[in-house]
C-alpha positions, 0 to 999 in steps of 0.5 A: 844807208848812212845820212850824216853825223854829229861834228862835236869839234865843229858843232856841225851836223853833216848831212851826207847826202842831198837825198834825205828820206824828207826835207831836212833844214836849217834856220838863217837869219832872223823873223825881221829878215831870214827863213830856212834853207834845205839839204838841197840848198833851197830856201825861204826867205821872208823879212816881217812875216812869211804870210805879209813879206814873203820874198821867195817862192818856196812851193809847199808839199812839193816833190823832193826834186823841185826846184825851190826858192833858189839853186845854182847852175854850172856850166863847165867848158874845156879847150875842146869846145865841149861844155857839161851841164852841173848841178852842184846841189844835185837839185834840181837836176838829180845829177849824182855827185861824187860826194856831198856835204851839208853841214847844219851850223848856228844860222848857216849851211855849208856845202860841198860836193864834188863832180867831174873834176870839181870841188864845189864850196858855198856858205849861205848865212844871214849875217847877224842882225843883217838883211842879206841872205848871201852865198859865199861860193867857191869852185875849185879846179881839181881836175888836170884840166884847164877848165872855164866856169859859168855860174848861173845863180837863179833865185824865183820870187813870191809875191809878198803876200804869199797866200795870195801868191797861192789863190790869186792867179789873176791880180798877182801875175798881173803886177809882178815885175822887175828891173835891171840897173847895170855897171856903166850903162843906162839901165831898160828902165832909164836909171842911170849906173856908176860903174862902181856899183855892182849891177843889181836885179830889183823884183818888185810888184807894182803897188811896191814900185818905190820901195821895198823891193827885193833885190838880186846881186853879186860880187862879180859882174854878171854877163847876162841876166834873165828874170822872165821864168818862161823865157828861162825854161824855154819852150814856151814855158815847157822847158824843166828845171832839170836843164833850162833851155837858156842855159843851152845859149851862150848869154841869157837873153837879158829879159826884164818881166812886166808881169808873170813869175819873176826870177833872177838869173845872172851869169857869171863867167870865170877865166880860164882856170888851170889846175888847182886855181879856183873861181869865187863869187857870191850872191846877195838876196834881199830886200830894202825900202828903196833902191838906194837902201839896197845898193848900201848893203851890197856895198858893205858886204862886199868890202873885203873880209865882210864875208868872213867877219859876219860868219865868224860873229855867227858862230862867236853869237852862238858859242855866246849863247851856249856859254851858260852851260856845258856838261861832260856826261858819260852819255855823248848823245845827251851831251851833244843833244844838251851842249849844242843842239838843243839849245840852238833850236830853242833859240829858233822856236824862240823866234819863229815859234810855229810860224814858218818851217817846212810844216808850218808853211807860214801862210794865212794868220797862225802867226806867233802862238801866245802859248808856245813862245810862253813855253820856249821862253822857259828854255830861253832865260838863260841864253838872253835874259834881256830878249827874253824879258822884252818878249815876255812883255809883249806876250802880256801884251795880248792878255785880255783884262778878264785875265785870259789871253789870245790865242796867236798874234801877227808879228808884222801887224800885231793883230791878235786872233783866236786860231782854230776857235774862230773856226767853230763860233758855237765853243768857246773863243778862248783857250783854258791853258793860254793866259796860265802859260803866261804866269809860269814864264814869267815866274821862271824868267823872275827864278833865272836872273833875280829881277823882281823889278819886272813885276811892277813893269806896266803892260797893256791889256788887249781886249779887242784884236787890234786895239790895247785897252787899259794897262796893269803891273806885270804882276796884275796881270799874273793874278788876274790870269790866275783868278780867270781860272778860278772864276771859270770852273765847272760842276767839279770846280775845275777850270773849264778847258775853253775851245782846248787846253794844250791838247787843242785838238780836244774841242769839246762843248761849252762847260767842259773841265779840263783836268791839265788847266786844273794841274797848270793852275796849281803849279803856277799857283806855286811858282807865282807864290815862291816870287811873292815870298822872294819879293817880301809879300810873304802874306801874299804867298801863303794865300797862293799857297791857300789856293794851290790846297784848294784846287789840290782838293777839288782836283784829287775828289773829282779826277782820280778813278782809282787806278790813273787821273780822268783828263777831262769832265764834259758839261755833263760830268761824263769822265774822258781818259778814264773808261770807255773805249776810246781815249781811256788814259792820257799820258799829259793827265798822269805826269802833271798831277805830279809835276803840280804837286796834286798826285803825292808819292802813292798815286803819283806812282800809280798812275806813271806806273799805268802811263808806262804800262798802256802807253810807252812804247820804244819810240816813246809815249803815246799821247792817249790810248786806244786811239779813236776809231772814228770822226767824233764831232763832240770830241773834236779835232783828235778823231780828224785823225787817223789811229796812231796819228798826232794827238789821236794815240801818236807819240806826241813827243812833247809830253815826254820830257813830262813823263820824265820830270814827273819820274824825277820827282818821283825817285825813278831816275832810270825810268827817267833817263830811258824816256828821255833816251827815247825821245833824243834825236840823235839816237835816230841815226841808225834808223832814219829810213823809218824816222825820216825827220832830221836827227839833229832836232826834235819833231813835234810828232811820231806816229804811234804802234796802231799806225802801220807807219810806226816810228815816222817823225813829222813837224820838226824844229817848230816844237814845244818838245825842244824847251821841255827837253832842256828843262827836264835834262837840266832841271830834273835829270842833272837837277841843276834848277834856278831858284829865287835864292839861288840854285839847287842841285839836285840830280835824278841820275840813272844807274849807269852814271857815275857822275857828271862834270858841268859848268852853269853861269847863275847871275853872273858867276859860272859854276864850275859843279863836279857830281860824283857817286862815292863809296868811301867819300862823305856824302854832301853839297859844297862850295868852294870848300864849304859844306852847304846844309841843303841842296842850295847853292845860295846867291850869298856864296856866289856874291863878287865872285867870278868862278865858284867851284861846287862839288856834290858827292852822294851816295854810291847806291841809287839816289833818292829823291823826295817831292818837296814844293813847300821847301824853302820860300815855297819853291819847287824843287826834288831835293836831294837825301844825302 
């Protein structure tokens, strides 16, 4: 069955069909006021924080046909006297529609469907920096039918504290209420109205009486409103949202609730309507701190062309956003994944991190995750370099003193927490990968813009979880996280894992190693020593240097078991990923011994070569291999699982872009390209019956060939997979890599390319760059004209320049690539033989 498709001339996925094999979404808004809407258009709204202020009820792990947050009813009549019932969404009535359309844009979904005559359009959007959600709707007569239109817009409340919402069936119906204020008359609640404004439902519980409170409007006077769910549905409270019984009468009966679930329903009548003629109207959802507040914000959005202008900044902000890179690639799946879509979802982890998303559901603490927004942040830079500095502050923000980090904070609050190690108080309370995540951002912002003013920035130290203790220049904070992973090391001198390192579903007891902190140690190490060099601390740097060799020696003696790299020691010195029965090879273990310049060419290209062997598979790699059998509480939350499910031998699609940098470093360009391939989500489309999860972003998770279900994607949008995509395909497979002076291009290109045509802003120049494979023409790097005696394209040549125009030619045959991380200024980088 055909799902949908990419829209390159719109930059549009158009989703073709409300009956998506699971729910497919897209983000609106922001987290100071946004959420997502469905395939069906349902959504979730919240304005903070989805666990403190949240303003609809969007049910989790509900069946596909509920009702959700929001939906429309139409009512269609004719001069026979004859009304039908429609459901233009298909949910939640399940009608069949005779087309339907989706289509997935920057911060907004349009929809069309057509039925019984009808034509129906509506564009749900945030506005930039708005606090609306609004729904521009338009249907059309198409029918040779004089025909009247009734539209019943219906939205169903959360209270603000929406686990609360979950668990408290006593407190919380008990203080949910609404109001009603109507044009020209006095409101049930004695507020008076001036006919100039539009009528409006306010929702609030009762501790919110004087703000905020939610609120429920449109353009067009409603007739009838309804906000008592019970009353809605009829029947005592049995009647469906398949077909309320309140739409059965002419008028909604006009309730105002005074406790239970809340809805709003309006009813909005058209004139009559003859062929051809349409009947426009839009609804406004949101919340203001007083009533006052909010009727301000329906007057601005109801002005003529509001609409309109707010639309057209959404989608200007976007193309914005993607200026600073375009390519045209022989691959268009690569090329719409890189050019639009990608980048698009990195802004959305940016925001949400792993907050709020169909997975995620956005209740209890998990808040922002310190580590995941360090490694969105890396796919950012370029896209916002102001946003991303200020957010790169406040996550150093959450650094304790010792130099280690927090593990998740509140966004609302600003509470810090532990996450899942406050859960098991006998392992260790912290993470031994946080706080290193921590350096390697802010060295890849200090790369991408130059900046290195941002090291002498003073940030606060967090020691307690709702308290700040102490402050230290950016770049002290860098050092003491670097220096808490070599005070906190065990028997072979690596740095203790904590609770977890990134793999956090490893909880192993107190002293265990974890062989990737070790690895993440070195290449921050080096990053940090190249900013250092930039900066003039050339002292300073080969000291990191000095450092990077030591770990280098103390990781290559105790981790390498002759064939791949152990994953990790437990306090007892026993290997895990290295032999045994369960858990024998990590794919993570293998690619970052080379990505952290530990491995060198020889077993570096061992132990990729044993990665493919044991654990690629055509879906992609697999996390480890063989999966646990069973629950093992000394391993941890990996067993929880069931073989070939996430962490526990799934394909833990995160990991693949690693495999592919460490193949880029290592010269296998087609290796490389085919990982990547593998993992792009728009070559999904042919077979989403089995993949199920949206084509048009990457998922967190695959289950893996020991599952009966291979191929199944979950967990999608809120995924460290999107950031580390980008940075493999920009960085390592079209080579195009900031670096402190200036950016180096060095291609891993599969065979099957001959080149690539791509434009890359670097500090304010665009580079127009032109890589191309040739026989006859001299192999090398130039800028605008000039030959350049390395794979370097300096600042200095792009210095008052607007456009420089770059062109490298290389070899016909196959590249190769070298590993060079002392390069120049100790930079990292694959530099180029030309």
């Amino acid at each position: 069955m055909n799902y949908g498709w990419f829209d390159s001339e719109a930059s549009e996925f158009v989703i073709t069909t409300p009956r998506t094999p699971a729910p497919w979404i897209n983000y609106v808004g922001t987290l100071s006021f946004g959420g997502f809407v469905d395939q069906t258009g349902g959504v979730l709204l919240c304005k903070g924080d989805p666990a403190l202020n949240r303003i609809t009820h969007y049910p989790p792990n509900a069946t596909k046909g509920a009702f959700k947050g929001e939906t429309l009813y139409l009512r269609i009549h004719d001069r026979s006297g004859a009304m039908s019932l429609a459901c233009p969404y298909s949910v939640p009535s399940m009608m069949a529609l005779d087309e339907y359309q989706c289509r997935v844009g920057p911060g907004y979904s349009r929809f069309v469907s057509r039925f019984g005559g009808l034509r129906f359009e509506a564009l749900v959007f945030v506005p930039k920096d708005g606090q609306v959600l609004i729904r521009a709707t338009s249907v059309r007569n198409e029918s040779n039918r004089c025909l009247r239109i009734d539209a019943v817009p219906v939205v169903a409340y959360s209270h603000f504290d929406a686990s609360k919402h979950l668990t408290n069936a006593d407190w919380v119906p008990q203080t949910m209420m609404s109001e009603v204020l109507l044009p020209t008359v006095r409101s049930v609640t004695g507020m008076k109205h001036s006919g100039s404004e539009p009528g409006v439902l306010w929702q609030f519980p009762f501790v919110r009486s004087n703000g905020p409170v939610n609120f429920y409007s449109s353009s067009v006077p409603f007739d009838s409103f309804e906000t008592r769910r019970d009353q809605f549905l009829g029947d005592g409270g049995y009647g469906s949202w398949e077909k309320p019984f309140a739409l059965l009468a002419d008028s909604l009966p006009n309730g105002l609730a005074r406790r239970g679930d809340n809805i709003g329903a309006l009813l909005l009548r058209s004139s009559w309507l003859e062929p051809g003629m349409c009947f426009n109207f839009s609804t406004f959802l949101g919340q203001a701190e007083t009533r006052e507040a909010g009727l301000g914000l329906l007057r601005q959005y109801r002005q003529p062309g509001a609409e309109k202008a707010a639309v057209a900044e959404l989608i200007h902000d976007d193309s914005r956003r993607r200026g600073y890179f375009s390519i045209k690639a022989p691959d268009k799946d690569f090329e719409n994944l890189i050019n639009v879509l990608a980048p698009r979802q990195c802004r959305v982890t940016r925001i949400w991190s792993r907050y709020l998303s169909i997975y995620q559901t956005g209740y209890g603490s998990r808040g922002i995750g310190f580590r995941d927004s360090c490694q969105d942040l890396l796919a950012y830079m370029a896209q916002d370099s102001v946003d991303a500095a200020e957010f790169l502050i406040l996550l150093l923000s959450f650094q304790r003193s010792d130099g280690s980090a927090w593990h998740q904070f509140n966004p609302l609050s600003l509470e810090a927490s532990s996450g899942d190690a406050a859960e098991m108080p006998d392992r260790p309370q912290y993470y031994g990968d946080d706080h290193l995540w921590a350096v390697i951002a802010a060295c890849a912002y200090l790369r991408e813009t130059g900046d290195l003013a941002l090291l002498e920035r003073i940030v606060p130290y967090r020691d307690q979880a709702d308290a700040l203790t102490g402050s230290g220049s950016v770049a002290q904070h860098l050092e003491r996280a670097l220096l808490f992973s070599e005070k906190q090391v065990g028997r072979h001198g690596l740095p203790l894992a904590g609770f977890a390192d990134w793999n956090d579903t490893i909880n192993l007891a107190g002293g265990a190693e974890s062989c990737f902190c070790a690895c993440l140690y070195g290449y921050a190490v080096l990053e940090l020593a190249a900013a250092y060099q930039a900066a003039g601390q050339a002292e300073s740097a080969t000291e990191l240097r000095l450092r990077h060799e030591h770990m280098k020696r103390l990781f290559s003696d105790a981790a390498w078991d002759g064939r791949w790299y152990a994953a990790y020691f437990t306090v007892d010195g026993v290997a895990l990923g290295s032999h045994g029965t369960d858990g024998k090879i990590f794919s993570y273990a293998q690619s970052w011994p080379v990505i952290a310049a530990f491995s060198g060419q020889e077993r570096g290209r061992m132990a990729m070569s044993e990665l493919r062997r044991l654990l690629s598979t055509p879906r992609g790699i697999k996390l480890m291999w063989p999966s646990y059998q069973a629950y093992d509480p000394d391993v941890g939350g990996v067993s929880t699982y069931p073989p070939g499910a996430k962490e526990n031998g799934g394909i833990f699609l995160h990991t693949n872009p690693w495999a592919v940098m460490a193949e880029c470093l290592l010269g296998d360009a087609d290796i490389a390209m085919t990982y990547f391939t593998r993992i792009n989500p728009l070559t999904y489309l042919a077979d989403i019956e089995r993949y199920e999860a949206e084509p048009y972003v990457f998922s967190q998770n695959v289950l893996g060939d020991e599952h009966p279900q291979f191929g199944l994607a979950r967990n999608s949008w809120l995924t460290g997979t999107a950031s580390w995509a980008y940075i493999a395909a920009l960085d390592y497979l079209l080579g195009l890599r900031a670096q402190h002076g200036g950016l180096s291009i060095a291609p891993c290109l599969p065979s099957t390319w001959l080149g690539y045509e791509a434009d890359r802003v670097f500090r304010g120049t665009r580079l127009r760059i032109s890589v191309r494979r040739s026989a006859w023409d001299k192999p090398g790097l130039r800028v605008d004209g000039v030959e350049q005696p390395s794979s370097l394209i300096p600042v200095s040549s792009m210095q008052g320049k607007s456009v420089v125009e770059v062109l490298l030619t290389l070899r016909s045959d196959a590249m190769s690539l070298s590993i060079n991380r002392g390069g120049k200024n100790g930079q990292h980088y694959a530099e180029v033989r030309l």
